[in-house]
C-alpha positions as CSV (number, residue, x, y, z in Angstrom):
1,X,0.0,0.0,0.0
2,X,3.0,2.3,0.6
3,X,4.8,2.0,-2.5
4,X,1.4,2.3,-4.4
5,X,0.6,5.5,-2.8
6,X,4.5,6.5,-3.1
7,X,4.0,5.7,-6.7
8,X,0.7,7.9,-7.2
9,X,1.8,11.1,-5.6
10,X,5.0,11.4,-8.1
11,X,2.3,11.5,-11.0
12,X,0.1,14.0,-9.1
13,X,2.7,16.4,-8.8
14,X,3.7,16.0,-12.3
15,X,0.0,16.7,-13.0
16,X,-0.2,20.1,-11.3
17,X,2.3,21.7,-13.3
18,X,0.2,21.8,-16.5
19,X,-2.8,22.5,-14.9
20,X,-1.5,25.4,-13.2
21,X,0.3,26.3,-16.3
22,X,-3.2,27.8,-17.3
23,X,-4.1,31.8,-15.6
24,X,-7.0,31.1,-13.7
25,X,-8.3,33.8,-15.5
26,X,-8.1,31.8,-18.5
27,X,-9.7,29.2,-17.2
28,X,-12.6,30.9,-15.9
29,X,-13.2,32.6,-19.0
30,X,-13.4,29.0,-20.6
31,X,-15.9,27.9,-18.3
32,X,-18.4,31.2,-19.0
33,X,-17.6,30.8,-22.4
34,X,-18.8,27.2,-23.3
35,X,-22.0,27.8,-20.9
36,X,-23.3,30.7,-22.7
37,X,-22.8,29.1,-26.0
38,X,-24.9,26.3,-24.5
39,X,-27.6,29.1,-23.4
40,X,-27.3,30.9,-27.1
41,X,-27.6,27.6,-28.7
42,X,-30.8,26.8,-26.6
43,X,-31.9,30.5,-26.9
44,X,-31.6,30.2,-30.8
45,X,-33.4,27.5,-30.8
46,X,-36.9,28.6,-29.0
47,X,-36.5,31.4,-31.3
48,X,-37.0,29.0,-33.9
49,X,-39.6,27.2,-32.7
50,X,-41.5,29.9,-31.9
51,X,-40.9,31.5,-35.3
52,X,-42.1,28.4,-37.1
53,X,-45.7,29.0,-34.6
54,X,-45.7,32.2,-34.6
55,X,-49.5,31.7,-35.7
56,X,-50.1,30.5,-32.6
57,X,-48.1,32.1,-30.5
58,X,-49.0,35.3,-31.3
59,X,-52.6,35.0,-30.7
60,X,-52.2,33.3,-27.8
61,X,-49.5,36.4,-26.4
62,X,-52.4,38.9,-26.9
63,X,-54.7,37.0,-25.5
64,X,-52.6,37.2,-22.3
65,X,-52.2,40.7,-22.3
66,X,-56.2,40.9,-23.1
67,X,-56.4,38.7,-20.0
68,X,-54.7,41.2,-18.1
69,X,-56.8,44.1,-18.8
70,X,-60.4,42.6,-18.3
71,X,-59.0,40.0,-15.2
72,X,-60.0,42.5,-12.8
73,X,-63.3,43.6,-14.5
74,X,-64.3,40.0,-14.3
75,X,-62.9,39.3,-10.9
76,X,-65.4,42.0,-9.6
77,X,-68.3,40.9,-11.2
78,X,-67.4,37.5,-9.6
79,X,-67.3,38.9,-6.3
80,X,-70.4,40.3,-7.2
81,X,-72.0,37.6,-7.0
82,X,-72.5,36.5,-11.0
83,X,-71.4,33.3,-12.3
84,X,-67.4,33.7,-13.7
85,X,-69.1,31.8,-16.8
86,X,-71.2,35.0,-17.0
87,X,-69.1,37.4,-16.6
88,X,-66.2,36.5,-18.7
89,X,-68.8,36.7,-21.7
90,X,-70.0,39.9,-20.6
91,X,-66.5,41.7,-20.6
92,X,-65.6,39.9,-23.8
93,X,-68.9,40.9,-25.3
94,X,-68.7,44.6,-24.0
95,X,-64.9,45.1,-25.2
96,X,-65.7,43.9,-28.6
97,X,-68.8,45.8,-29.3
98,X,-66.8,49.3,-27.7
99,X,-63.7,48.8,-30.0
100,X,-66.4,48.1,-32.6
101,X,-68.4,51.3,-32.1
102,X,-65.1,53.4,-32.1
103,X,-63.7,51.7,-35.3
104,X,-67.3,52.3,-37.0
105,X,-67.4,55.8,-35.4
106,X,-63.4,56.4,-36.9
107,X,-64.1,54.8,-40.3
108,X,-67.3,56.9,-40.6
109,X,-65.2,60.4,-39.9
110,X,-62.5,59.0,-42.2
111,X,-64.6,59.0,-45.1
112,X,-66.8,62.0,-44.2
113,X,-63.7,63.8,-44.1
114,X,-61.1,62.5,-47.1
115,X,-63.1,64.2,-50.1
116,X,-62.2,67.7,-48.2
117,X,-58.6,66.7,-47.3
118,X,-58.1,65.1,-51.2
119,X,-59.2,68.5,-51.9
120,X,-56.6,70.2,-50.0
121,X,-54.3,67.8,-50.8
122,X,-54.7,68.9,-54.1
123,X,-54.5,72.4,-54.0
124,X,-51.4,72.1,-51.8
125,X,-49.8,69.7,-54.7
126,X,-50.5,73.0,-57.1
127,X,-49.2,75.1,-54.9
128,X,-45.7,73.2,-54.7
129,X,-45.9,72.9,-58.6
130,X,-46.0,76.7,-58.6
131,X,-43.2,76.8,-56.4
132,X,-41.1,74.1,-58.1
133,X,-41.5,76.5,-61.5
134,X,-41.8,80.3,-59.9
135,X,-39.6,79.8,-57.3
136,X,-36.0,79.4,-56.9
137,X,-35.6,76.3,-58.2
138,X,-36.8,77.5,-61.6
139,X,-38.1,73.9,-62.6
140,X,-39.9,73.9,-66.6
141,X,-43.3,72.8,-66.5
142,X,-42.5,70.2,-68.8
143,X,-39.9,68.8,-66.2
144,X,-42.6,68.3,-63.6
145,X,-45.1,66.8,-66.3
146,X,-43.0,64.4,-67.2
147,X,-42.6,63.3,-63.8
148,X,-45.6,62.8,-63.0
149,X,-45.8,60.7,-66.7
150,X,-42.8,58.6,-65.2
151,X,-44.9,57.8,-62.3
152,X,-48.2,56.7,-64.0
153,X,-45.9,54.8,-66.7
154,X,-44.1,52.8,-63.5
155,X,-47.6,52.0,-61.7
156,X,-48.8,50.4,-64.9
157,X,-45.3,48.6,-66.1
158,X,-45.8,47.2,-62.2
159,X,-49.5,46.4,-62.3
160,X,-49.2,42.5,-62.3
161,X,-47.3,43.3,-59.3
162,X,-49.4,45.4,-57.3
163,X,-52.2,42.8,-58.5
164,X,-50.4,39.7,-56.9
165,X,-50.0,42.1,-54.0
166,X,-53.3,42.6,-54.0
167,X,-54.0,38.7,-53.3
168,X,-51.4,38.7,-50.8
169,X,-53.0,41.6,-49.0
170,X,-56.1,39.5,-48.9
171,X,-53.8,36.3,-47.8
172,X,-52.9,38.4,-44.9
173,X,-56.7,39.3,-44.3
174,X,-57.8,35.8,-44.2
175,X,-54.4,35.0,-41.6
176,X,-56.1,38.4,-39.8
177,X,-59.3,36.8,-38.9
178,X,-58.0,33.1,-37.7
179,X,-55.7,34.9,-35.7
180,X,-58.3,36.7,-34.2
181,X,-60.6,34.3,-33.7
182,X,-57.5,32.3,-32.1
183,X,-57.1,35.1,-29.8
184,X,-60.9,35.3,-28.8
185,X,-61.2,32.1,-28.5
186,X,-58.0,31.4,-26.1
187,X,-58.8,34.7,-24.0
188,X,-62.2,33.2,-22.9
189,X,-59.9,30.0,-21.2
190,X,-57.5,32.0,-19.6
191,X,-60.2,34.6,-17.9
192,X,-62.5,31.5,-17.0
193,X,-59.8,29.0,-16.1
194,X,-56.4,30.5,-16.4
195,X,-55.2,29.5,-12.5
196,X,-55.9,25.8,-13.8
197,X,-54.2,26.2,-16.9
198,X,-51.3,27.8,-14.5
199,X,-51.1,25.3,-12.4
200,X,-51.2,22.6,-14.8
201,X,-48.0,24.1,-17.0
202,X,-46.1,24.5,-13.9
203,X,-46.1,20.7,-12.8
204,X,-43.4,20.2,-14.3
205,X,-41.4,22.0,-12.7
206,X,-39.9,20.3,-9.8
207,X,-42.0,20.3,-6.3
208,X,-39.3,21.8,-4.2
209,X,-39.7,25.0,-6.3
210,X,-42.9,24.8,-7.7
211,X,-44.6,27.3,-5.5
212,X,-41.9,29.6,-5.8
213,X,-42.6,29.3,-10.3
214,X,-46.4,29.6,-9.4
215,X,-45.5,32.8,-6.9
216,X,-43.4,34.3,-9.7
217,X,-46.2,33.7,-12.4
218,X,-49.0,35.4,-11.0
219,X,-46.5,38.5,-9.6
220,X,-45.7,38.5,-13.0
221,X,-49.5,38.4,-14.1
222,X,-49.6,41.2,-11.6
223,X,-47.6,43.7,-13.3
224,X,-49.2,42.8,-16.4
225,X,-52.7,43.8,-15.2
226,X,-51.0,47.1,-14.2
227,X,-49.2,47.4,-17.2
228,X,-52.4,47.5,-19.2
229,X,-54.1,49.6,-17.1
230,X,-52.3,52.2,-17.1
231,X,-51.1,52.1,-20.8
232,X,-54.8,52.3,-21.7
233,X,-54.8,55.4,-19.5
234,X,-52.0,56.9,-20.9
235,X,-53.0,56.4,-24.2
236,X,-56.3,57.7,-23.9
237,X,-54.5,60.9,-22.2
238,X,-52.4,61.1,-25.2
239,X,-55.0,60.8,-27.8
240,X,-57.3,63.4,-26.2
241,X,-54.3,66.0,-26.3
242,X,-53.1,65.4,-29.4
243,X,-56.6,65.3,-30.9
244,X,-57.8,68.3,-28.8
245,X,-54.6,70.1,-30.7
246,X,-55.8,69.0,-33.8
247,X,-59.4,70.3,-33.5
248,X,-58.3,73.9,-31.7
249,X,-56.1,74.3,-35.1
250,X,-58.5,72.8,-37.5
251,X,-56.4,69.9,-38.9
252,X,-58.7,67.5,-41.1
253,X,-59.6,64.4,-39.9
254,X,-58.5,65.4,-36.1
255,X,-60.5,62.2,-34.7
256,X,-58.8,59.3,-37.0
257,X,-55.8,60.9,-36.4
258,X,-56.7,60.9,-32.9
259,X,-57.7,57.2,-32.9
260,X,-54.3,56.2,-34.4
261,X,-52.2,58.3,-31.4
262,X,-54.2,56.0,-29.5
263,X,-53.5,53.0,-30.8
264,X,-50.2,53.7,-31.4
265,X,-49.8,54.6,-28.1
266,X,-49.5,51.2,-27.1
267,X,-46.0,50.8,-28.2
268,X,-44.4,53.2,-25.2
269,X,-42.2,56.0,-26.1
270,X,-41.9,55.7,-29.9
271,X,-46.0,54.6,-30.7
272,X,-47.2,57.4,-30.0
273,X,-44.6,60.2,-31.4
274,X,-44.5,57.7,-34.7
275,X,-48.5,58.3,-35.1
276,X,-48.4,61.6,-34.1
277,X,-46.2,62.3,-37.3
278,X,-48.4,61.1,-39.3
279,X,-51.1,64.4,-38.2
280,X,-47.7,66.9,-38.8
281,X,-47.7,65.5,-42.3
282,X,-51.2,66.2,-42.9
283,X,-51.2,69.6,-41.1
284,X,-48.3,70.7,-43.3
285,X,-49.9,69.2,-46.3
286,X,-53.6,70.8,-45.4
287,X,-52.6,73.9,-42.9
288,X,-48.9,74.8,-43.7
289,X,-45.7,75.3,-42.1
290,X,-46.3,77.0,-39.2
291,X,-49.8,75.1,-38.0
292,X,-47.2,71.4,-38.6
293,X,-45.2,72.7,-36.4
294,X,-47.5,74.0,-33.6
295,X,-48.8,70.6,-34.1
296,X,-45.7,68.9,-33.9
297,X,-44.9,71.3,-30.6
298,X,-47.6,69.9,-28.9
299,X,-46.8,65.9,-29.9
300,X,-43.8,66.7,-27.9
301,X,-45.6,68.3,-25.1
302,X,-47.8,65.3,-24.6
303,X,-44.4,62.7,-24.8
304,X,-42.9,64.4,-22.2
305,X,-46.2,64.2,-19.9
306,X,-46.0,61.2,-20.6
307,X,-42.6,60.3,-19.7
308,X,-41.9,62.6,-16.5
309,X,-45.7,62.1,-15.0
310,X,-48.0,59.6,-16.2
311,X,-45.5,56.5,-16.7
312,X,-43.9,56.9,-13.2
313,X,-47.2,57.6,-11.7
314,X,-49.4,54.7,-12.9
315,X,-47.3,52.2,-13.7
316,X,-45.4,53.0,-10.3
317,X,-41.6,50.8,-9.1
318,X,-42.4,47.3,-9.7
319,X,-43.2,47.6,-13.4
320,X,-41.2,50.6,-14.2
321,X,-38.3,50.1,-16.8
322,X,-35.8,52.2,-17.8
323,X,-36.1,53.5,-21.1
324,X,-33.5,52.6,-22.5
325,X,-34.8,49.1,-21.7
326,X,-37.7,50.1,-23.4
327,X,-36.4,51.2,-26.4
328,X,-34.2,48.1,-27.1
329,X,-37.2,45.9,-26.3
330,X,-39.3,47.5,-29.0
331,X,-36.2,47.3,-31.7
332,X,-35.8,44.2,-30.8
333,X,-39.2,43.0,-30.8
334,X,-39.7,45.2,-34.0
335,X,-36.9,43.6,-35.6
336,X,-38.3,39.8,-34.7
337,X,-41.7,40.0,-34.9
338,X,-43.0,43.0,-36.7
339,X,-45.5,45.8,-35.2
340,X,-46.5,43.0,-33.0
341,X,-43.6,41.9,-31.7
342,X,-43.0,45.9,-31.0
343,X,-46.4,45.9,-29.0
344,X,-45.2,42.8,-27.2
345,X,-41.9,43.4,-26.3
346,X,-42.6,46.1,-23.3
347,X,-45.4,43.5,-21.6
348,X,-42.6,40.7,-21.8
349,X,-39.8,42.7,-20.6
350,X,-42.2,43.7,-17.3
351,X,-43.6,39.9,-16.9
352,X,-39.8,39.0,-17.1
353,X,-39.0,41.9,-14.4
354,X,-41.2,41.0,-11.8
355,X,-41.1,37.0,-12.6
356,X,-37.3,37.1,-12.1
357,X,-37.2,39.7,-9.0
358,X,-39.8,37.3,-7.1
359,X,-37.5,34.1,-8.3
360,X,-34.6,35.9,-6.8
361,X,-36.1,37.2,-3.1
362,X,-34.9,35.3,-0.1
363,X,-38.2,34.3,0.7
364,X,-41.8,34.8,-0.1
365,X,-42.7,37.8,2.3
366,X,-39.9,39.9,0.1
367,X,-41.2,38.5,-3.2
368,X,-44.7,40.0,-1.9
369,X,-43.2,43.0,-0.9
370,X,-41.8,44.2,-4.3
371,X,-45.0,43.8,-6.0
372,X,-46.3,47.4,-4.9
373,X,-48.3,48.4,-7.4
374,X,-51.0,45.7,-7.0
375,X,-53.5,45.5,-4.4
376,X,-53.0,42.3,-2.3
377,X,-56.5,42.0,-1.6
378,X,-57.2,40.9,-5.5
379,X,-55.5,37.4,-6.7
380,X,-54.8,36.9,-9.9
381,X,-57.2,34.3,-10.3
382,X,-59.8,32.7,-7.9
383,X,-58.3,30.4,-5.4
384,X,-59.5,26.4,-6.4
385,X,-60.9,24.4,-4.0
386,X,-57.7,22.5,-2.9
387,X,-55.8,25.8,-1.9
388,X,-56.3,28.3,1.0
389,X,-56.7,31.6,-0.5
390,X,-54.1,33.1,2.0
391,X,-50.9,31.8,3.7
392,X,-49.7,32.7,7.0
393,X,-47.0,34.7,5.4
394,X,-48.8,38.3,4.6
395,X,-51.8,36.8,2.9
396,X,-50.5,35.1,-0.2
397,X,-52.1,33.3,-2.5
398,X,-49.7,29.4,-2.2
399,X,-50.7,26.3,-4.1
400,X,-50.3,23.0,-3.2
401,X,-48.2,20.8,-4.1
């Protein structure tokens, strides 16, 4: 036993030369460096996968974030005493036929209103011709006729193309509608069953953390619900300044153009300003130079209400990012997934927030604590039958294992 043990510690010290021969430094980077290519490798592909359903995963996203702005309406008619049967199909039915009144209402001021701004349009178009020959550009008039010839002569040279365009634009129509329906039809489950769909994903994960994933989900459901609340509220603030501008200075179409602040408004920071452009166009094009900027004055105004009051107000420290983390999450969402994947990005980067700050707390009563913004009083969902609706610790919702 001697000799063999004299024998191995020779070979152990020749050992620990070459392994020291390598800077820690070295070898720690190593180490890093082959476990984030795992985690790029694995990141790459869910991004695949989730690229090749994106037809499904899309609807089923917005139906989450849906879920999170009528959750409390419903939750309170539950309490109220109706059925949750009942009242999911009453807030689903009363959202659809409001954003159905205002698109009707929007579509009906849009064409009330385009025959006066085509007229303006046109008359501004003569004006710039005059300009382009009178001014000091000293453009012929054959010049601009013949390029306005040019483009007549390319829109008919390109017509099969705008025609197959055409049947793609009706393609995208039909893919509209199934993802809408998709979306409907998934929002009903998750405001009528969602904490059993929750709780039926998450058994998978292993029991010894399972009610810290479950904790995590609904604080991240949590900020969700105030994420849309008070990015409905903000939008609705900017559209009504915006449009009020718009009206006060006689800007055709003030109400569309209104409507689209709104609904741009969703996308935080840039959604709004981008829109907004869109009424300094048409006030330059309609009212001049000096009206498109007044108007473009007051887009600015409303951003920075928006930035330096409403956002920090409403949305308050536990779903507050920085914008900079805003703005990369709408490039990058814009970059993977379109305008929706813009709309998205924000809500996932908040879920994500809150999810991971509640994963990372010592223990439950802190992961409770950093969720200010919600009132403790309403669960994300209705406790089931098998769980207590509060813990010992500060009235949590738990779930059993």
């Amino acid at each position: 036993m001697a000799k063999s043990g004299a024998a191995v510690a020779p070979e152990t010290e020749q050992r620990r030369p070459a392994a020291e021969s390598v800077h820690p430094f070295v070898r720690v980077g190593a180490a890093w460096t082959w476990r984030l290519l795992v985690l790029f490798v694995g990141l790459l592909a869910l991004g695949y996968v989730i690229s090749k359903l994106e037809a499904v995963v899309i609807p089923v996203a917005l139906a989450l974030l849906l879920a999170a702005f009528l959750m409390p309406s419903v939750d309170w008619m539950n309490r109220r005493g109706l059925p949750r049967a009942v009242a999911v199909i009453i807030a689903v039915v009363a959202t659809i036929g409001v954003v159905a009144a205002i698109l009707s209402f929007v579509v009906e001021q849009f064409v009330q209103g385009l025959p006066a701004l085509s007229d303006q349009f046109t008359a501004s178009i003569t004006k710039l011709q005059q300009w382009l020959t009178e001014g000091p550009l000293h453009f012929s008039e054959d010049q601009i006729r013949s390029a306005g010839d040019n483009v007549v002569r390319a829109v008919q040279s390109n017509q099969e193309a705008l025609t197959s365009g055409a049947l793609t634009t009706a393609t995208v129509i039909g893919e509209i509608f199934a993802g809408a329906f998709l979306t409907l039809f998934t929002l009903v489950f998750f405001l009528y069953g969602g904490d059993q769909i929750w709780e039926f994903v998450t058994r998978v994960i292993p029991k010894n953390t399972r009610s810290r994933v479950r904790l995590a989900g609904r604080q991240g459901f949590s900020s969700l619900v105030g994420y849309t609340r008070a990015t409905v509220a903000v939008a609705a603030v900017d559209a009504i300044g915006i449009g009020t501008g718009l009206a006060i200075l006689g800007v055709p179409l003030a109400l569309p153009l209104a409507s689209l602040v709104f609904i741009g408004a969703f996308v935080p920071i840039i959604g709004a300003f981008v829109t907004g452009f869109l009424a300094v166009l048409v006030a330059l094009v309609t009212k001049g130079l000096l009206t498109a900027l007044i108007v473009l004055g007051i887009i600015i105004a409303v951003m920075q209400l928006e930035g330096h009051v409403l956002q920090p107000l409403l949305l308050g420290r536990a779903v507050r990012l920085h914008p900079l983390a805003v703005v990369l999450a709408i490039a990058t969402g814009l970059v993977l997934a379109g305008i929706v994947g813009a709309l998205l990005a924000v809500p996932i980067v908040a879920f994500l927030k809150t999810a991971v700050r509640s994963l990372r707390a010592e223990d439950q009563e802190e992961a409770y604590e950093s969720l200010v913004s919600v009132d403790p009083s309403t669960p994300m969902y209705p406790a089931t039958p098998d769980e207590p609706d509060e813990s010992t610790s500060g009235g949590l919702a738990t779930t059993r294992d």
